[in-house]
C-alpha positions as CSV (number, residue, x, y, z in Angstrom):
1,X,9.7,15.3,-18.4
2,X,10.3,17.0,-21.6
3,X,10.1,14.8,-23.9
4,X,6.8,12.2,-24.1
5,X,6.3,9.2,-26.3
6,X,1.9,8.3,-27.1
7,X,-0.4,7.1,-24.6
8,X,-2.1,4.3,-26.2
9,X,-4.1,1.9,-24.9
10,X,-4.2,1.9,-21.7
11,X,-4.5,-1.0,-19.5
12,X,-5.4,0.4,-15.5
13,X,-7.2,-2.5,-13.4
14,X,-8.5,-1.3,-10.4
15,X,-7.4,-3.6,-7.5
16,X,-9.3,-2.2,-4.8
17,X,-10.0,1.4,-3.2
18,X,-7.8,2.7,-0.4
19,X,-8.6,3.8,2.6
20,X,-7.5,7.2,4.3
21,X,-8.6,10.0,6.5
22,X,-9.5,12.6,3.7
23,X,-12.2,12.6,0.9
24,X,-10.9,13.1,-2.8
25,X,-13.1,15.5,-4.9
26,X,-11.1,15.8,-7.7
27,X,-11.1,14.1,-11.1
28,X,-8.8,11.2,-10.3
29,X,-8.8,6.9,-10.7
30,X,-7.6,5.4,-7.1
31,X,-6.4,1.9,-7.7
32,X,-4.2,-0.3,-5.1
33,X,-2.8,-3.5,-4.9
34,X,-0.5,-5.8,-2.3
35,X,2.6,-7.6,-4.1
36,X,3.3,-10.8,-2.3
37,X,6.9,-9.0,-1.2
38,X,4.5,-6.8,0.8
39,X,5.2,-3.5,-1.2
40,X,1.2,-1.7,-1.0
41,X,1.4,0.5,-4.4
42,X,-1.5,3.0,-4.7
43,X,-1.9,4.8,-8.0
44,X,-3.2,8.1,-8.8
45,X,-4.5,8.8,-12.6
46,X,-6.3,11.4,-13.7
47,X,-9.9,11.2,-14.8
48,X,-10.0,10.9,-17.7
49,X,-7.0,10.1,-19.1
50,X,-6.7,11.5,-22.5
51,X,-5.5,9.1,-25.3
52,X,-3.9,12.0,-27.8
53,X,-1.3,13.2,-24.8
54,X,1.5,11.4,-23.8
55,X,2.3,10.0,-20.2
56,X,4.4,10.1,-17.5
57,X,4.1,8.2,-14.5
58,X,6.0,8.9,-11.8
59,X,6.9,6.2,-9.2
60,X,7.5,8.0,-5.8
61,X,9.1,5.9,-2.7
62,X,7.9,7.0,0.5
63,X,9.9,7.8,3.6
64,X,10.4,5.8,6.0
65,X,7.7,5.3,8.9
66,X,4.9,7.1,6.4
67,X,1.7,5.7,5.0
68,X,0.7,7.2,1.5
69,X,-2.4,8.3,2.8
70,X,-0.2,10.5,5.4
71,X,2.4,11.3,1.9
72,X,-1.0,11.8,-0.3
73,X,-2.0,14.8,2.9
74,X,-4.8,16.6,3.7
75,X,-6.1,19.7,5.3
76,X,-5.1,20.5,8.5
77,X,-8.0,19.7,11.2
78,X,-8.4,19.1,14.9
79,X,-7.8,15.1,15.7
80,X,-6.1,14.8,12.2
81,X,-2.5,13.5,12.5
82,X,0.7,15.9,11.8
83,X,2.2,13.9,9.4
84,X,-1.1,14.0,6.9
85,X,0.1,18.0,6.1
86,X,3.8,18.0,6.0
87,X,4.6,16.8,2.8
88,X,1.6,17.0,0.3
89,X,2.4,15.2,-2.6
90,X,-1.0,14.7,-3.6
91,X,-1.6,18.5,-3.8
92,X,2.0,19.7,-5.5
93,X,1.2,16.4,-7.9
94,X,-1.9,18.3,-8.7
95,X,-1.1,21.5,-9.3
96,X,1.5,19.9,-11.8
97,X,-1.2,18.4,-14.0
98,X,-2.9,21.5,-13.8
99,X,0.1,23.9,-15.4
100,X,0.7,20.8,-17.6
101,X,-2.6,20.1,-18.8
102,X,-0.9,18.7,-22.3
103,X,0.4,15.9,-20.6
104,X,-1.1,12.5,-18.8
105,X,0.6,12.6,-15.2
106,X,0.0,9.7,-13.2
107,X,1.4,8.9,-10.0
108,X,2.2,5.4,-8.4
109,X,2.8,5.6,-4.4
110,X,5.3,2.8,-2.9
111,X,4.8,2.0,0.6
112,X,6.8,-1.0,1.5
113,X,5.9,-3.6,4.4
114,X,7.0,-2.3,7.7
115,X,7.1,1.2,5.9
116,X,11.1,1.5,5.2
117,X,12.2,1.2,1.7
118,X,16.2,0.1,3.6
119,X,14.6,-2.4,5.7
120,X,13.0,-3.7,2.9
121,X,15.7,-4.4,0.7
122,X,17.8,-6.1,3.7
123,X,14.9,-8.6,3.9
124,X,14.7,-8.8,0.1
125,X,18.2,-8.7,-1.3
126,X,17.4,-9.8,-4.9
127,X,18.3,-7.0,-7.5
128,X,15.4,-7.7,-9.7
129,X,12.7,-7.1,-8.1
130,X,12.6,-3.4,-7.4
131,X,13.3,-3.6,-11.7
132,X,9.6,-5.6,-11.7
133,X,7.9,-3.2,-9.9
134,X,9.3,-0.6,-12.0
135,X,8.3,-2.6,-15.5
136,X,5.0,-4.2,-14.2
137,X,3.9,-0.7,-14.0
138,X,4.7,1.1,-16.7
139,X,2.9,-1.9,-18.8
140,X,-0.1,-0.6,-17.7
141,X,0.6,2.6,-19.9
142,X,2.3,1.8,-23.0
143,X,4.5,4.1,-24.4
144,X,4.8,6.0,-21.2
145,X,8.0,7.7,-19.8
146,X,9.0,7.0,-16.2
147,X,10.2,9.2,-13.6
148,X,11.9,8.0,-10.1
149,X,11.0,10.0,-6.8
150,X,11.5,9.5,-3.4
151,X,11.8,11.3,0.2
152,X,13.7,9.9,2.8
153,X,14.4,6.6,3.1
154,X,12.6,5.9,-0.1
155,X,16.2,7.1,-1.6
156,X,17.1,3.1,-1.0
157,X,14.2,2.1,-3.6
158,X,16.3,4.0,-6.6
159,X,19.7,3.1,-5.2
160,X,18.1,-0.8,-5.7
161,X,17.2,0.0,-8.9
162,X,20.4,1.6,-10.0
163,X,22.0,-1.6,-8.4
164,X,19.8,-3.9,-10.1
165,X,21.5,-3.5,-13.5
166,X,24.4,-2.3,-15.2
167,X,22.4,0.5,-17.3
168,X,19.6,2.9,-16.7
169,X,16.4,1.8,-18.4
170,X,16.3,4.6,-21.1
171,X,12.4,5.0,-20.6
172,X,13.1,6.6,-17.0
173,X,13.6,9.9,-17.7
174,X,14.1,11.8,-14.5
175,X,15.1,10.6,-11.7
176,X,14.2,12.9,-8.2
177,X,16.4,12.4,-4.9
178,X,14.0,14.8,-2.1
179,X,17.0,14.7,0.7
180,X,17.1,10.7,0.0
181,X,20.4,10.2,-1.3
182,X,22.0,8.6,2.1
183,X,22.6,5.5,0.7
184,X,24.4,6.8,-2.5
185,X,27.5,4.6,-3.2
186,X,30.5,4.9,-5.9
187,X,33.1,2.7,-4.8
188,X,30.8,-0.4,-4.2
189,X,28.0,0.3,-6.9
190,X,29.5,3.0,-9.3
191,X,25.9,4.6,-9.1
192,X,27.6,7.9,-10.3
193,X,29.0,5.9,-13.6
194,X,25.1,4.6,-14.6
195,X,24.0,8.2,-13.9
196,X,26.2,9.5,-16.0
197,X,26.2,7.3,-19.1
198,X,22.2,7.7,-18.6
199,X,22.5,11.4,-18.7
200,X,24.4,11.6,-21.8
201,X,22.7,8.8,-23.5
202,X,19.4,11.7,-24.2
203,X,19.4,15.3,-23.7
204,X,15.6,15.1,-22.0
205,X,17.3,13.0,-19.1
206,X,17.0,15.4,-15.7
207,X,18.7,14.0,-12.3
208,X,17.5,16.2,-9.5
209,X,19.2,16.6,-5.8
210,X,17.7,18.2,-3.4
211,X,19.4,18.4,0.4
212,X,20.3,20.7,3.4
213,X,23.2,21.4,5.2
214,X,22.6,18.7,7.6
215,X,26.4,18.4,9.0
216,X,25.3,20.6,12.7
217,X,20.9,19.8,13.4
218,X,20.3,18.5,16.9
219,X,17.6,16.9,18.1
220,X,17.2,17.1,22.1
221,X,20.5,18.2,22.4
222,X,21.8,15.9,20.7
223,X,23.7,15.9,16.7
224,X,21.1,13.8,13.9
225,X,23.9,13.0,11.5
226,X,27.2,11.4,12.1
227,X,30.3,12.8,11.5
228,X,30.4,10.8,7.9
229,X,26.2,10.5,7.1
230,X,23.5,13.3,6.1
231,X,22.4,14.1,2.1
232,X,24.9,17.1,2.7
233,X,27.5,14.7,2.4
234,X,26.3,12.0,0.2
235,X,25.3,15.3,-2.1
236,X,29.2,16.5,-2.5
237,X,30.0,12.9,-3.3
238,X,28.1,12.5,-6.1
239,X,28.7,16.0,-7.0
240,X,32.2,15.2,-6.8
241,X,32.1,12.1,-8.9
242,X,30.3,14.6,-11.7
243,X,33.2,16.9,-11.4
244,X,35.7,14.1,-12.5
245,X,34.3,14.3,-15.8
246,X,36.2,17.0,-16.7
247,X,37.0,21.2,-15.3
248,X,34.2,22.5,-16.7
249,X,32.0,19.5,-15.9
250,X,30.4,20.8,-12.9
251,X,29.2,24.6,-12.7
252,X,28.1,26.8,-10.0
253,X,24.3,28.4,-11.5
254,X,23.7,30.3,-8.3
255,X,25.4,30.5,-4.9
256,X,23.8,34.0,-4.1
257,X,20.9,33.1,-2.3
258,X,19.7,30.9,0.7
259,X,20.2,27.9,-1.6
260,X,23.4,26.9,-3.3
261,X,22.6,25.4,-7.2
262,X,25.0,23.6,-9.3
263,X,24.4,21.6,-12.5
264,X,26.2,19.2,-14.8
265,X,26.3,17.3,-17.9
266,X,24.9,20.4,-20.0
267,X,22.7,21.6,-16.8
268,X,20.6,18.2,-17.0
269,X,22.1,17.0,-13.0
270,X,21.0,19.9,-11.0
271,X,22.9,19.7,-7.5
272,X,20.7,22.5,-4.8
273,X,21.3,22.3,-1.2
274,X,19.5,24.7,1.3
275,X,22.3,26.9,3.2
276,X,20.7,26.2,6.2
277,X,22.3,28.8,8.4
278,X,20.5,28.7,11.5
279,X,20.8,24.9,12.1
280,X,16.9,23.7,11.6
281,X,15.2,20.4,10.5
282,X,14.7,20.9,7.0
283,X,14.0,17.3,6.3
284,X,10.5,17.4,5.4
285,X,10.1,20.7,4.7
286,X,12.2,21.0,1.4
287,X,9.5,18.5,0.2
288,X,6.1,20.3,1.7
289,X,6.4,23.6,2.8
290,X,9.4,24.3,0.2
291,X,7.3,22.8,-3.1
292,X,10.7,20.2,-3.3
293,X,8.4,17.7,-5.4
294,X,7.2,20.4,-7.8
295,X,10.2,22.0,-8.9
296,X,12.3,18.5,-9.0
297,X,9.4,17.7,-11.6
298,X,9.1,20.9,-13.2
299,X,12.4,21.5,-13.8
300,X,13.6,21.7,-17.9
301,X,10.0,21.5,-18.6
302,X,7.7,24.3,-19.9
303,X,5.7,24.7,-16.4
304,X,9.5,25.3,-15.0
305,X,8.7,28.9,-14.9
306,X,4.9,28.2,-14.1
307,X,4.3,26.4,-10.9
308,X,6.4,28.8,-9.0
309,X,9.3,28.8,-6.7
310,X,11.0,26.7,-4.8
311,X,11.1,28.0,-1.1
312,X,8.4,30.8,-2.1
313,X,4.7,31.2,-1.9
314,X,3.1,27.6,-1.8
315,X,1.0,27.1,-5.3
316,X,-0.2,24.8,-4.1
317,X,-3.1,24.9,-1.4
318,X,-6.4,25.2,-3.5
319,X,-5.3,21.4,-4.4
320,X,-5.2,20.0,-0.7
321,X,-7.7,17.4,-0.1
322,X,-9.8,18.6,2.6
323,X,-10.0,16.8,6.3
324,X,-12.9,14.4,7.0
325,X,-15.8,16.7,8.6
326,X,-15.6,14.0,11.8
327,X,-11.4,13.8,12.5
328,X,-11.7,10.8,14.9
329,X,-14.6,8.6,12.8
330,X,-11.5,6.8,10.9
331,X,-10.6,6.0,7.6
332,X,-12.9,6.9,4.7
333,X,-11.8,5.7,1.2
334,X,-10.6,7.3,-2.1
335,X,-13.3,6.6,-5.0
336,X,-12.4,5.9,-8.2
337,X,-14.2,9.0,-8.9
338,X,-14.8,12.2,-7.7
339,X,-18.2,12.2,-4.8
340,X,-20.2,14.8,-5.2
341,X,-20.7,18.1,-3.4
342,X,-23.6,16.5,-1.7
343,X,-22.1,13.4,-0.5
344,X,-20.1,12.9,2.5
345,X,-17.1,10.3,3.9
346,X,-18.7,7.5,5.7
347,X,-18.3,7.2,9.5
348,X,-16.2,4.0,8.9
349,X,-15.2,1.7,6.0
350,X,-16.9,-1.4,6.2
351,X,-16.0,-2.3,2.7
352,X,-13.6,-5.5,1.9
353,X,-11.5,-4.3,-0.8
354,X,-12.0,-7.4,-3.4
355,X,-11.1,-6.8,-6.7
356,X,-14.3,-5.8,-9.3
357,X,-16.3,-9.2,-10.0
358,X,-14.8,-9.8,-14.0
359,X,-17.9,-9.8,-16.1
360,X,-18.4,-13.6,-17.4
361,X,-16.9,-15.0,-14.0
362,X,-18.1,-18.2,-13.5
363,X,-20.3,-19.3,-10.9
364,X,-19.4,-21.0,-7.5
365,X,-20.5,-24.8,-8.6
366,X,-19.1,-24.3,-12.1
367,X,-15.4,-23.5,-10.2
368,X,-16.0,-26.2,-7.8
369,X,-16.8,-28.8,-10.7
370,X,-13.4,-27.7,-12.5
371,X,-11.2,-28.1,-9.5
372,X,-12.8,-30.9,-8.4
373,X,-10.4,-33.1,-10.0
374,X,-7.1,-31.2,-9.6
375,X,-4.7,-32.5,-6.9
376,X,-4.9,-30.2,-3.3
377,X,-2.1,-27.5,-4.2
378,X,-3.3,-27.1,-7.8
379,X,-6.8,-27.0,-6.6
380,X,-5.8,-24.3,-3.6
381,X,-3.8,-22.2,-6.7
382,X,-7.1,-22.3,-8.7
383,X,-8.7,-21.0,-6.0
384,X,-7.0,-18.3,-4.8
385,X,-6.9,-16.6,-8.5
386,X,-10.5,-16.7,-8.8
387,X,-10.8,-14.9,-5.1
388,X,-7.8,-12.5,-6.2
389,X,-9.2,-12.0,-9.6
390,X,-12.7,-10.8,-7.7
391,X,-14.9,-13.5,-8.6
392,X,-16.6,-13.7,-5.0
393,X,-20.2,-13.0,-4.3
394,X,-20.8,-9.0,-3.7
395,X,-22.2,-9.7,-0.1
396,X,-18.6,-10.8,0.8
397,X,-17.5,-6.9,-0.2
398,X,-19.5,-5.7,3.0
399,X,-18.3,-6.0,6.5
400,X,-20.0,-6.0,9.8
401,X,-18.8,-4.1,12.4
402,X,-17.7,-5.7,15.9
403,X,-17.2,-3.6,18.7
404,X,-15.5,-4.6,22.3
405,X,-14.6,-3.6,25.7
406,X,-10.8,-4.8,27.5
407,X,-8.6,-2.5,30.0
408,X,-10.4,0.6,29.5
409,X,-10.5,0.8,25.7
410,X,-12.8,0.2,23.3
411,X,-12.2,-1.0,19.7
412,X,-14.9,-1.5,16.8
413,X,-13.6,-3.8,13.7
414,X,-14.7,-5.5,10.3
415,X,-15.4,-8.6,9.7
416,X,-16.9,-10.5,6.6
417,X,-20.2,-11.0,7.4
418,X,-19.6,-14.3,5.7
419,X,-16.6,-17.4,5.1
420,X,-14.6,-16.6,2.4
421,X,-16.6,-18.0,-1.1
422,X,-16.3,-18.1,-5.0
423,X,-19.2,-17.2,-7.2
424,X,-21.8,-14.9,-6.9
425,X,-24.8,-13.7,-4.7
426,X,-26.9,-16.4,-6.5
427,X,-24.1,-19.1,-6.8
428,X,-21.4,-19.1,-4.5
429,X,-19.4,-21.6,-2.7
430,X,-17.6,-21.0,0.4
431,X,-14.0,-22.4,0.1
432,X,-12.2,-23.9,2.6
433,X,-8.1,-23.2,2.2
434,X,-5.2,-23.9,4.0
435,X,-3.9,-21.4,6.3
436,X,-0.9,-20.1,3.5
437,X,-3.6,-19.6,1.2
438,X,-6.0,-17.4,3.2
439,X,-2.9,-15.6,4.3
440,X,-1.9,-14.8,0.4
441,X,-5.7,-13.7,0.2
442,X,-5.5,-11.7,3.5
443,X,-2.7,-10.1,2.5
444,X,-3.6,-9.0,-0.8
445,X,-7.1,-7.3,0.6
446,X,-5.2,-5.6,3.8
447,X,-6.5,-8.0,5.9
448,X,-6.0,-10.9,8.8
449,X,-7.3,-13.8,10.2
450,X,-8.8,-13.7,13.5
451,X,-8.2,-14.8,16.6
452,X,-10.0,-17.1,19.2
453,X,-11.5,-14.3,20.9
454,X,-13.0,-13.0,17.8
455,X,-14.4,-15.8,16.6
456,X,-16.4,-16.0,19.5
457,X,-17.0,-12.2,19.6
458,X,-18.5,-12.8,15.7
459,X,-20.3,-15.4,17.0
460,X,-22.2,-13.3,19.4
461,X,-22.7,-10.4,17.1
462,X,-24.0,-12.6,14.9
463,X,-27.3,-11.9,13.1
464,X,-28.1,-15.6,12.1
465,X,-26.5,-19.0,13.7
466,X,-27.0,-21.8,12.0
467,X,-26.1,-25.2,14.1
468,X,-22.9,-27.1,12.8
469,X,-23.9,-30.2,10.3
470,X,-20.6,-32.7,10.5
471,X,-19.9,-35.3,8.0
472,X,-17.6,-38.1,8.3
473,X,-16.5,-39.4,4.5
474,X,-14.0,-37.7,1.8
475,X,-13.8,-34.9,4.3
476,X,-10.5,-33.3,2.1
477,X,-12.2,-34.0,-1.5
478,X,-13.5,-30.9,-3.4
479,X,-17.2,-32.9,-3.9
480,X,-17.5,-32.5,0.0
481,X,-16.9,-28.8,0.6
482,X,-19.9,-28.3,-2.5
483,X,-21.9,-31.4,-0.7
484,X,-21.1,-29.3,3.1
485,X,-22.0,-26.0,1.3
486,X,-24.9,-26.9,-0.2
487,X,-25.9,-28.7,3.5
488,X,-25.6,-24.8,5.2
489,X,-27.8,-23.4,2.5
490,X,-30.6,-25.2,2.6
491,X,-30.9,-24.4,6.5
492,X,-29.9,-20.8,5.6
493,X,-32.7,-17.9,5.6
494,X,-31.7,-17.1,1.7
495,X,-33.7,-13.3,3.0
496,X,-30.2,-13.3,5.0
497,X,-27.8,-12.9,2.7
498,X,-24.9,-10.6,3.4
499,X,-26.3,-10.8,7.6
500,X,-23.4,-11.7,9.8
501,X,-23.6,-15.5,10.1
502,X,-21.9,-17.8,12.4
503,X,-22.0,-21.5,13.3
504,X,-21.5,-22.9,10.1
505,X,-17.7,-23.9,10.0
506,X,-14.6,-24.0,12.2
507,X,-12.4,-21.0,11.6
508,X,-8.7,-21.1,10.6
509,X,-7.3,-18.6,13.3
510,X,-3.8,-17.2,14.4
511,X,-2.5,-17.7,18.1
512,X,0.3,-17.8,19.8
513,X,0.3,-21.9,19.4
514,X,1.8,-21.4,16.3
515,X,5.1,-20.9,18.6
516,X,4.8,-24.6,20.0
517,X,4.2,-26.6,16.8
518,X,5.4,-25.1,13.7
519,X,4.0,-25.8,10.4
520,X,0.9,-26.6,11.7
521,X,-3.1,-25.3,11.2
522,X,-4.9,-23.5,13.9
523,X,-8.5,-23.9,13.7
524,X,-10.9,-22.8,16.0
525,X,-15.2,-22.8,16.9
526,X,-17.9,-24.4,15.1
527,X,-20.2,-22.7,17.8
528,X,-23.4,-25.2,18.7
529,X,-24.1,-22.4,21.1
530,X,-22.6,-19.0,22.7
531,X,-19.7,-20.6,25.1
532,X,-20.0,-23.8,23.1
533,X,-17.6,-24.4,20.6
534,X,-17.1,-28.4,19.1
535,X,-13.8,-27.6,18.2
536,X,-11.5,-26.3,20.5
537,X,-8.3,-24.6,20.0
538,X,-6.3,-26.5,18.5
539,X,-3.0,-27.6,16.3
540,X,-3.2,-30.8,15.8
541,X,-2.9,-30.9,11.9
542,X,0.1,-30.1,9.3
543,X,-0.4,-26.8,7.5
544,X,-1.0,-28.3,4.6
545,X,-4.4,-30.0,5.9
546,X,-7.6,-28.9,5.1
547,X,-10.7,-30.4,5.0
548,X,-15.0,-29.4,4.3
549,X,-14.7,-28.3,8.0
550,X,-12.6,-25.1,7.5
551,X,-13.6,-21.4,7.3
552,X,-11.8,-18.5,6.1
553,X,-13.1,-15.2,8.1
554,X,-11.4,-11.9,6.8
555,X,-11.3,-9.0,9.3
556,X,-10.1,-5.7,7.8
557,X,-6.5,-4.1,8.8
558,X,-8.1,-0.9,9.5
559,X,-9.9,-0.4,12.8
560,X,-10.5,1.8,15.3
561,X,-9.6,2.3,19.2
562,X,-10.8,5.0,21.1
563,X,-11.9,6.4,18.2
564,X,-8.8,6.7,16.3
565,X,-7.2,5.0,13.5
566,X,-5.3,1.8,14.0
567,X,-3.9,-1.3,12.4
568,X,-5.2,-4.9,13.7
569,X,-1.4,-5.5,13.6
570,X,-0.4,-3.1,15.8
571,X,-3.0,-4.0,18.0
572,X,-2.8,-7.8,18.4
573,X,1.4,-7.0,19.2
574,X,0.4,-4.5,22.0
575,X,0.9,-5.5,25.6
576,X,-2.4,-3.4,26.5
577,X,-4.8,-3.4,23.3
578,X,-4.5,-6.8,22.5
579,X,-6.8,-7.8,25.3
580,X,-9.4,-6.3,23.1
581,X,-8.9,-9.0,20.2
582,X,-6.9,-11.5,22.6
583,X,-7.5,-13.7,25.1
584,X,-3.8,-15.1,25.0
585,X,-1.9,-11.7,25.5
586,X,-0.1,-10.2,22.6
587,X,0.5,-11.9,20.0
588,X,4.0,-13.0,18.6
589,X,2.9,-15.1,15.5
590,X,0.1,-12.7,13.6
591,X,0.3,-14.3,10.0
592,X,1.0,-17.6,8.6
């Protein structure tokens, strides 16, 4: 990172907050979002960001089977899980800032879906859209200079980006392998060839390796790496490639010490790998424990002599966010600002995590009236940017919890207190989609659909339950969802608002019945009373149907059972939780 172009305007929307077990009282903006390839990216800026010093934001690709709030970390604490304080980007990111004050560091987390960077490139083989990901960010920051990080088996998301192209975008100008260079390749890719040319095409370029000598760990007796794997290996491959550049092309800078250091291409590649003599896991702990982050970033900077050592005293603890005060109370969520020393986490989340209502939105019967007249899939596209865009009423942003009872366990969840709507508290619509639609929506906002069993559990909890009103004409047409709307609030208590209602529509819902007929709707309830549903579970229409009749109930990702953490996901696929969410078993079709 040594040399920095302007920041200029800069253009950070905040998606939505995320959640995670630890509070954040620093001086930092928190925004998320969920790209439709199912790659989460939460984004750490500080606050504020200052317009005269240049930026650097640094993309870093987590390893595999590790959320970013668990990469992000936190203080130790009883109930708190291990893998929140074993790598502590979050804190070695801060301390950067703070021996680079002169400088606008801003750090972009990629988790992707089933939370492996390799698994997610076999199910997404295209070599542009890794690239995307990489440019759709740094538009945010004009001017801005990008560096590439990752641990693990985020490695794969820089080897796709190395793949995706011939060259190096020259505005990447470090690139940061934390023991994540398994999957480096010259034969097939000629990765070493773009690193090179990318190194010598600016002197500020810095390619950083960082590995152990992996070749002899066990685990239970038995060897990790295979006789041709490890980042010991892949390391002396590309270390090898450097060399053919010329004798004096690769130098040894220091093989005194417990680490071995060599560089190349006029010291910008810097090759160090851990001597590792007594045969231990150093995986994770060349990132944490070791400050592998810091120096990768530090390195040919001025705060190279700053931040401290790699492998001595940690720097960086004063910077750790602290644990929750209650360990098993579940996820709080990062602010886009600092709380107070007064304030505390909240027990549990209840917040939907909609976008910021754009000021100017229109209201719920000014979007009906537009897309009254557009045909069904242009009208479902309209309505799924204003939902995505945040133009729903702020009642909708304010889940109620559900608690229930099956095989010994007890889970609590969030649900809207509401069907999904357009508009706002004063003028809102509620918008009936077909399932591929609310899944988009669900998706982008960390959520799901429900099931059968939760519909009626909703129904029960509910606080008001209105009795179904039917009609019989035009039932697909735009005109009736605002005539069905406006039906429901009329007979609504409007002192209500924002209370958990039920009754009022039939909800599109996921089951296993999607196995029998595929491509078709789900749609469950329309409760006359507790136990007395006029639609029953059924799948009877094409996906693509959808009529006034149809609800779209969000229930949050993040709940909790027994007390801990968990994701609806993992729940509704277990053999023995599912019964508290299930009354069909585990579920083998969980999204649309």
């Amino acid at each position: 990172m040594r040399r920095f172009l302007p920041l200029g305007l800069l253009l950070l929307t905040v998606y939505s907050f995320a959640a995670a077990p630890t509070t954040n009282p620093f001086s930092e903006t928190v925004t998320e979002q969920k790209l439709p390839t199912g790659v989460r990216i939460v984004t750490n800026a500080p606050q504020p960001m200052d317009p005269k010093h240049p930026t650097e934001l640094i993309l870093y690709a987590l390893p595999n089977g590790n959320t970013i709030e668990q990469t992000v970390g936190s203080a130790e604490a009883p109930g708190v899980d291990w893998h929140y304080y074993i790598q502590h980007i979050g804190a070695q990111m801060r301390r950067l800032r703070e021996v680079m004050p002169q400088q606008n560091i801003v750090v972009a987390y990629l988790e992707a879906e089933g939370k492996s960077w390799p698994a997610w490139r076999k199910a997404h083989p295209g070599v542009t859209e890794i690239r995307k990901i990489l440019d759709d960010l740094a538009k945010k920051y004009p001017g801005c200079h990008v560096a590439l990080a990752a641990h693990s088996g985020g490695g794969s998301f820089i080897t796709g980006y190395i793949n995706g192209d011939k060259t190096i975008d020259p505005k990447i100008d470090r690139i940061a392998y934390l023991d994540a260079n398994y999957s480096y390749d010259d034969d097939t890719d000629h990765q070493g060839d773009k690193l090179i040319a990318w190194l010598r095409a600016d002197k500020s370029h810095r390619l950083e390796v960082i590995c152990y000598d992996d070749r002899n760990i066990t685990l239970n007796g038995k060897p990790v790496v295979g006789p041709t794997g490890g980042t010991y290996r892949a390391t002396h491959r590309m270390m090898d490639r450097f060399a053919k550049e010329g004798p004096d092309s690769l130098k040894t800078f220091d093989n005194k010490n417990v680490v071995e250091i060599y560089r190349a291409c006029n010291d910008q590649a810097e090759f160090m790998i851990h001597r590792n003599s007594e045969n231990k896991i150093l995986h994770t702990v060349l990132v944490g424990e070791m400050s592998g982050f810091l120096h990768a970033m530090a390195r040919g900077t001025p705060a190279e002599k700053t931040w401290g050592t790699f492998a001595g005293p940690v720097s960086y603890t004063k910077w750790i966010s602290p644990a929750p005060k209650s360990t098993t109370s579940g996820p709080t969520t990062l602010a886009t600002r600092a709380p107070t020393s007064e304030e505390s986490p909240a027990p549990f989340d209840v917040t939907i995590a909609f976008p910021p209502r754009p000021a100017g939105a229109m209201g719920g019967h000014d979007v009906m009236k537009r897309v009254g007249s557009l045909v069904a899939t242009a009208r479902e596209d309209a309505l799924v940017k204003e939902v995505l865009a945040g133009n729903v009423p702020d009642f909708l942003r304010h889940g109620a919890t559900i608690p229930a009872e099956a095989n010994g366990h007890k889970i609590v969840y969030v649900a809207a207190p509401d069907y999904l709507a357009v508009g706002s508290d004063d003028d809102f619509v509620r918008i009936p989609l077909t399932p591929m639609s609310a899944q988009k929506i669900a998706d982008a906002l960390r959520c799901s659909l429900p099931t059968k069993k939760m519909v009626n559990d909703i129904y029960a909890r509910a606080v008001v339950k209105l009795a179904p009103q039917p009609l019989t004409e035009a039932r697909e047409s735009a005109a009736t969802f605002l005539q069905h709307n406006d039906l429901i609030e009329k007979s609504r208590p409007k002192d209500k608002t924002g209370e958990l209602t039920a009754g009022i529509k039939k909800d599109v819902v996921i089951s296993n019945r999607l196995l029998e007929r595929p491509g078709r709707v789900i749609i469950y309830g329309w409760h006359k009373a507790a136990n007395q549903p006029i639609q029953p579970l059924t799948n009877i229409h094409n996906n693509t149907y959808v009529d006034y009749s149809h609800g779209i109930r969000l229930i949050k990702q993040d709940v909790l059972v027994d007390d801990k953490p968990m994701k609806l996901e993992e729940v509704l696929q277990d053999p023995d939780l599912s019964a508290l969410v299930s009354d069909e078993g585990a579920l083998k079709v969980i999204k649309y």
